[in-house]
C-alpha positions in Angstrom: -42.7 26.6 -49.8 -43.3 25.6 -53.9 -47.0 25.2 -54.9 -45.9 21.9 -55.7 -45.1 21.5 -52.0 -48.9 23.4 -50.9 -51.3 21.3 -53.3 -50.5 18.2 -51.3 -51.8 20.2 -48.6 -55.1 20.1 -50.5 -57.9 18.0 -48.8 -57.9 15.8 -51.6 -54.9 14.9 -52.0 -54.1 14.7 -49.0 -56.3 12.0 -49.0 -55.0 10.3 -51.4 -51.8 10.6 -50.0 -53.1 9.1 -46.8 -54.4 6.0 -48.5 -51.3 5.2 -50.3 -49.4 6.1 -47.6 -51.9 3.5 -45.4 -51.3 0.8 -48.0 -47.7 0.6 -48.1 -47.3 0.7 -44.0 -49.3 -2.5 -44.0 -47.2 -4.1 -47.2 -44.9 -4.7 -44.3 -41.9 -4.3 -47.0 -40.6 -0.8 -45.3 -39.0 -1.8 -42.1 -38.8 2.0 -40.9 -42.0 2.8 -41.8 -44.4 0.3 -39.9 -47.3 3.1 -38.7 -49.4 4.9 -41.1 -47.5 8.7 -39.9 -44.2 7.6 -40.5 -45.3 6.3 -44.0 -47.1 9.6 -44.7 -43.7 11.7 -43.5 -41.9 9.4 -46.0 -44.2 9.9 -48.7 -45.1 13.6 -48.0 -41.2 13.9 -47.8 -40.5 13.0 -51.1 -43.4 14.3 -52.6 -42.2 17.8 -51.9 -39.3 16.6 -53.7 -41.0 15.6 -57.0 -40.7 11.6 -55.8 -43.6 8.9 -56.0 -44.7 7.0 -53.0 -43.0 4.2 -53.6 -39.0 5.9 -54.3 -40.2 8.0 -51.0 -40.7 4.8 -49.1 -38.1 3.1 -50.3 -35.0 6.0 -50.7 -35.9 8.3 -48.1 -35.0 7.4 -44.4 -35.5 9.5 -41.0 -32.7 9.5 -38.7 -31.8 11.5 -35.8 -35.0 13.9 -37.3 -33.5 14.7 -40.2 -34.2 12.9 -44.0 -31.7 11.6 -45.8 -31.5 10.8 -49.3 -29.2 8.0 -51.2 -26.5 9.6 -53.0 -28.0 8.5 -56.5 -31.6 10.7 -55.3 -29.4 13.7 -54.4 -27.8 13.6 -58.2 -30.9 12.8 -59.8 -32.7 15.7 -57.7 -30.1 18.0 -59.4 -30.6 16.5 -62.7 -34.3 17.3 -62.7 -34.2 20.5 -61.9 -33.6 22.9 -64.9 -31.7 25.5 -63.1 -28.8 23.4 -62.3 -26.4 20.5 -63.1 -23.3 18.9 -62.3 -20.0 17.0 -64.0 -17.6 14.5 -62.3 -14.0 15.9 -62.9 -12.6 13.0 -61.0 -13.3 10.0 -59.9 -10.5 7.7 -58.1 -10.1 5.6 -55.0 -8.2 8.3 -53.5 -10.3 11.5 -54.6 -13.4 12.3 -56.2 -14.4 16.0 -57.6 -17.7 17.0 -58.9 -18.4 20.6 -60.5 -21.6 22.0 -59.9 -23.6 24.9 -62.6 -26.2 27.1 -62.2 -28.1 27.8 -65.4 -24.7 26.8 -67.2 -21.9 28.9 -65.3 -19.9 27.3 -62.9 -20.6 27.6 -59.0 -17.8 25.7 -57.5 -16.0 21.9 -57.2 -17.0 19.5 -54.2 -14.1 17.9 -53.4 -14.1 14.5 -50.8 -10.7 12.8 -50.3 -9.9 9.2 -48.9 -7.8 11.4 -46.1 -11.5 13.3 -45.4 -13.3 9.8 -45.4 -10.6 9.0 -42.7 -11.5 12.0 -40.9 -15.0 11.4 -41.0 -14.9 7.5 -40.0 -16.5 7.0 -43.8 -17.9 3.6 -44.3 -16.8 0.9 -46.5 -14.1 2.5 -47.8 -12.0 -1.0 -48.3 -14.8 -2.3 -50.4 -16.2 0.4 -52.6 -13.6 3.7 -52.2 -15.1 5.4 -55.2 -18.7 4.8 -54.4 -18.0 6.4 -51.0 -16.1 9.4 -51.9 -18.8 10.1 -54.8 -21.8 10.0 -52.4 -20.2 12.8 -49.9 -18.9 15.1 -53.1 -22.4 15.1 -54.2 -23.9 15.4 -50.9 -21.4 17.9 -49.8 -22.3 19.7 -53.0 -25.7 19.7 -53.0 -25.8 21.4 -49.9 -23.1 24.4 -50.7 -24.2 24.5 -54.3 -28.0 23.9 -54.6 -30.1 24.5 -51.1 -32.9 25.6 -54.0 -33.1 21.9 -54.5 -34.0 20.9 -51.6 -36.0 23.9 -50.2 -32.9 25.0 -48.7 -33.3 22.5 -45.9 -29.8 20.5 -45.6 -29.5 17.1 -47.4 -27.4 14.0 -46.0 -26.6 11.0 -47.1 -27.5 7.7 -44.1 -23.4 7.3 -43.3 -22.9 11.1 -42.8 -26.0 10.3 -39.8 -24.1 7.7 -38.4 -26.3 4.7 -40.2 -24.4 1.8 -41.0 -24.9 1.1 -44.8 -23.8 -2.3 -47.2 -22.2 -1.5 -50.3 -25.4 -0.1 -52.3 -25.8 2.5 -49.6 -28.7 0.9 -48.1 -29.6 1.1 -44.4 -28.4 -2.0 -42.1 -28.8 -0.3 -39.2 -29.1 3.9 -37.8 -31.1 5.5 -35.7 -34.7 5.2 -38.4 -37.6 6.3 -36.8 -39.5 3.5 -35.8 -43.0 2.6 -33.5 -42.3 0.6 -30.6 -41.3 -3.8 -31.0 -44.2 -6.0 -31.5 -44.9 -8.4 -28.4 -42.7 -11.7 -28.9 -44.7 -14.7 -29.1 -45.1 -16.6 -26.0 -43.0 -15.7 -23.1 -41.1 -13.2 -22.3 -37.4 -14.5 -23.2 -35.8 -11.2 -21.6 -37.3 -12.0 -18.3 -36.8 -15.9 -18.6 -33.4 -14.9 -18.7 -33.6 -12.4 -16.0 -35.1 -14.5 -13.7 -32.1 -17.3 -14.7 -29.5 -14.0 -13.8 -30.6 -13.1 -10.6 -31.7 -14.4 -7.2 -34.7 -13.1 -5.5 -32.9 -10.4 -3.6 -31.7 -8.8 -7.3 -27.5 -10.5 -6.7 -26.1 -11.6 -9.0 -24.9 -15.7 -8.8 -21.9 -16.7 -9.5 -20.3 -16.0 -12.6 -19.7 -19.6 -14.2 -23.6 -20.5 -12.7 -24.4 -17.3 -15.2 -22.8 -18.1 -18.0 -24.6 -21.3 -17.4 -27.7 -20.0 -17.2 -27.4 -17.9 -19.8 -26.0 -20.6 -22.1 -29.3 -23.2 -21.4 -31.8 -20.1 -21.4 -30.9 -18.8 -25.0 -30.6 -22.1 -26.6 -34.0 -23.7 -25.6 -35.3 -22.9 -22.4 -38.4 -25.2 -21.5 -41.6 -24.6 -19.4 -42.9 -27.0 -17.0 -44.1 -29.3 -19.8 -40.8 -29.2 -21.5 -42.0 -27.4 -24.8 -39.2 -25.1 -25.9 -39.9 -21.3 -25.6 -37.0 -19.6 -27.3 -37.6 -20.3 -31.5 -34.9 -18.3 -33.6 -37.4 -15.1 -33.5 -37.5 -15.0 -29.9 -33.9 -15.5 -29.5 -33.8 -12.4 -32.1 -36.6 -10.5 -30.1 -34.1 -11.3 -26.9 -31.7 -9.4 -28.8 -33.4 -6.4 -29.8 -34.2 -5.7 -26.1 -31.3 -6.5 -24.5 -28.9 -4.8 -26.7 -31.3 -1.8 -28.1 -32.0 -3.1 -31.7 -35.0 -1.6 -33.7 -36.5 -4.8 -34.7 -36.1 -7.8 -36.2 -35.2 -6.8 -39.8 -32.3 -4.5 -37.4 -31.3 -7.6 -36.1 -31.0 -9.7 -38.8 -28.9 -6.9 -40.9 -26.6 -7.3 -37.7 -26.6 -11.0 -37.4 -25.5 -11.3 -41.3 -22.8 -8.2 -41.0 -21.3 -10.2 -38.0 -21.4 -13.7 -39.5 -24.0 -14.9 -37.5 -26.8 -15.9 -40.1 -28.7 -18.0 -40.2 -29.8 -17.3 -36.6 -27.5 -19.0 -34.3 -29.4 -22.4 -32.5 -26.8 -23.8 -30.1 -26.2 -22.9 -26.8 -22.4 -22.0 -27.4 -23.4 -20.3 -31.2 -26.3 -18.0 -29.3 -23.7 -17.3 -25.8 -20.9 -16.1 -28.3 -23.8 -14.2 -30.8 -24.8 -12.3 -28.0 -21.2 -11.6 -26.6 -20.3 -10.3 -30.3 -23.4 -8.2 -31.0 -23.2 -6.3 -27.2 -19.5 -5.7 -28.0 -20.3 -4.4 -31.2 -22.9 -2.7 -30.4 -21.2 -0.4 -27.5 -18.1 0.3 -29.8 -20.8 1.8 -32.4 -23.5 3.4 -29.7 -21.3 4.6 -26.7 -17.5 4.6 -28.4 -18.7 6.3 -31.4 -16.2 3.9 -34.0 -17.2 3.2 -36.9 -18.5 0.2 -38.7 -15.4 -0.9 -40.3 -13.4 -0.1 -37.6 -15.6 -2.1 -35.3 -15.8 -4.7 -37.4 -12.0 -5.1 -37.7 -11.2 -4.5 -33.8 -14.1 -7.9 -33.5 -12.2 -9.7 -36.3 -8.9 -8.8 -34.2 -10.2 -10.2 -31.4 -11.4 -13.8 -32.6 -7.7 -14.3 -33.8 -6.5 -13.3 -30.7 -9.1 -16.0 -29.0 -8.3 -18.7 -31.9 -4.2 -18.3 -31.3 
């Protein structure tokens, strides 16, 4: 470990660091970083890496455990550091190369190819091919060319994790540490529509009286005085538990990849919402395919529907 790394270790800074950390937890503006400890990993994170609080909060993501860096911290990381550097020798929609040096002589070429992003299910490879291939070179690179960089600890990119990412590289949706859902407002909409799903004796009705069911209970179930129960954020809190989402910010990333934004208020728009997003989200979670993949198989199937 750097001294760098031990003075935040110091009581005062520590402090400090707690505080800050503190502050930007309760901003609400980091979605994986709700409780005051994961802010403080975040920021302790990065901090050992020569980043501020706020490009810790907002660049460096936990998932499965492990931190992950954007592709553009991972280059400027290497930048900083006086001991090494790098070059792009090419940079094309099929292939991009990066050279690596240590103290000016060369150590080696990272090499990621639009046949080793078909390998490794690489996102968004349609849509941005070079921005793809340049984020696994350097990542690949940094960790068989400068482990000093990072304290020798591995470095990954959110895609190589298994995150789904938009075209900048930022998060939609991955396994991101987070604390547990907020209560929903009101009542529970996962047991309105539980008690709408089963009898007393836990069997299941019949399927069109389900559908049914279902249908009435996620567009605006009533209670006895015929308020409605179910607003657009319970019908997204409904989501989240059912189907395993994070939050709501995970939802909504989900609900704009899919189409489905603004939330869905119909009967039919929220059955066939749900229907798409539990589809989706086994192909990803229990399938293992990847986000363009799953999104074309969904796409497939809608034609096939609309034909």
């Amino acid at each position: 470990m750097t001294t760098k790394a031990l003075d935040i270790y110091k009581p005062e800074t520590y402090e400090t660091m707690k505080l800050v950390a503190g502050a930007m937890a309760q901003s609400g503006y980091f979605d994986d970083a709700k409780e005051l400890a994961q802010a403080i990993v975040k920021v302790q994170a990065g901090a050992e890496l020569g980043f501020g609080p706020f490009t810790s909060m907002a660049g460096i993501h936990v998932i499965k455990s492990k931190p992950t860096l954007s592709a553009n911290l991972i280059a400027t990381l290497i930048k900083n550091d006086p001991r090494y550097d790098y070059r792009v020798r090419k940079m094309e929609d099929t292939e991009v190369s990066i050279e690596f040096f240590e103290e000016g002589e060369s150590l080696g070429v990272s090499t990621f190819t639009a046949k080793d992003a078909q390998r490794a299910n690489t996102q968004n490879m349609h849509k941005f091919p070079r921005n793809m291939l340049f984020a696994r070179a350097m990542s690949n690179g940094a960790k068989w060319y400068t482990p000093g960089v990072f304290g020798g600890a591995p470095v990954y990119t959110p895609d190589e994790l298994g995150a789904d990412v938009d075209e900048d590289g930022n998060i939609i949706e991955g396994e991101v540490v987070q604390p547990p859902p907020a209560p929903l407002h009101g009542p529970d909409p996962v047991a309105q529509v539980n008690d709408l799903l089963f009898d007393d004796n836990g069997d299941e009705p019949e399927v069109a009286e389900t559908k049914q069911a279902v249908a009435e209970a996620l567009a605006e179930p009533k209670n006895g005085n015929g308020q409605k129960l179910m607003s657009a954020v319970d019908f997204r809190g409904y989501l989240a538990k059912e189907l395993g989402f994070r939050n709501d910010h995970h939802v909504i990333g989900t609900l704009k990849l899919l189409g489905f934004w603004p939330t869905p208020m119909t009967s039919d728009e929220r059955r066939r919402c749900f229907e798409v997003c539990q589809a989706y989200r086994d192909m990803r979670d229990n399938k293992g395919i990847s986000q363009d993949d799953a999104l074309a198989a969904l796409a497939d199937e809608a034609e096939q529907e609309a034909a």
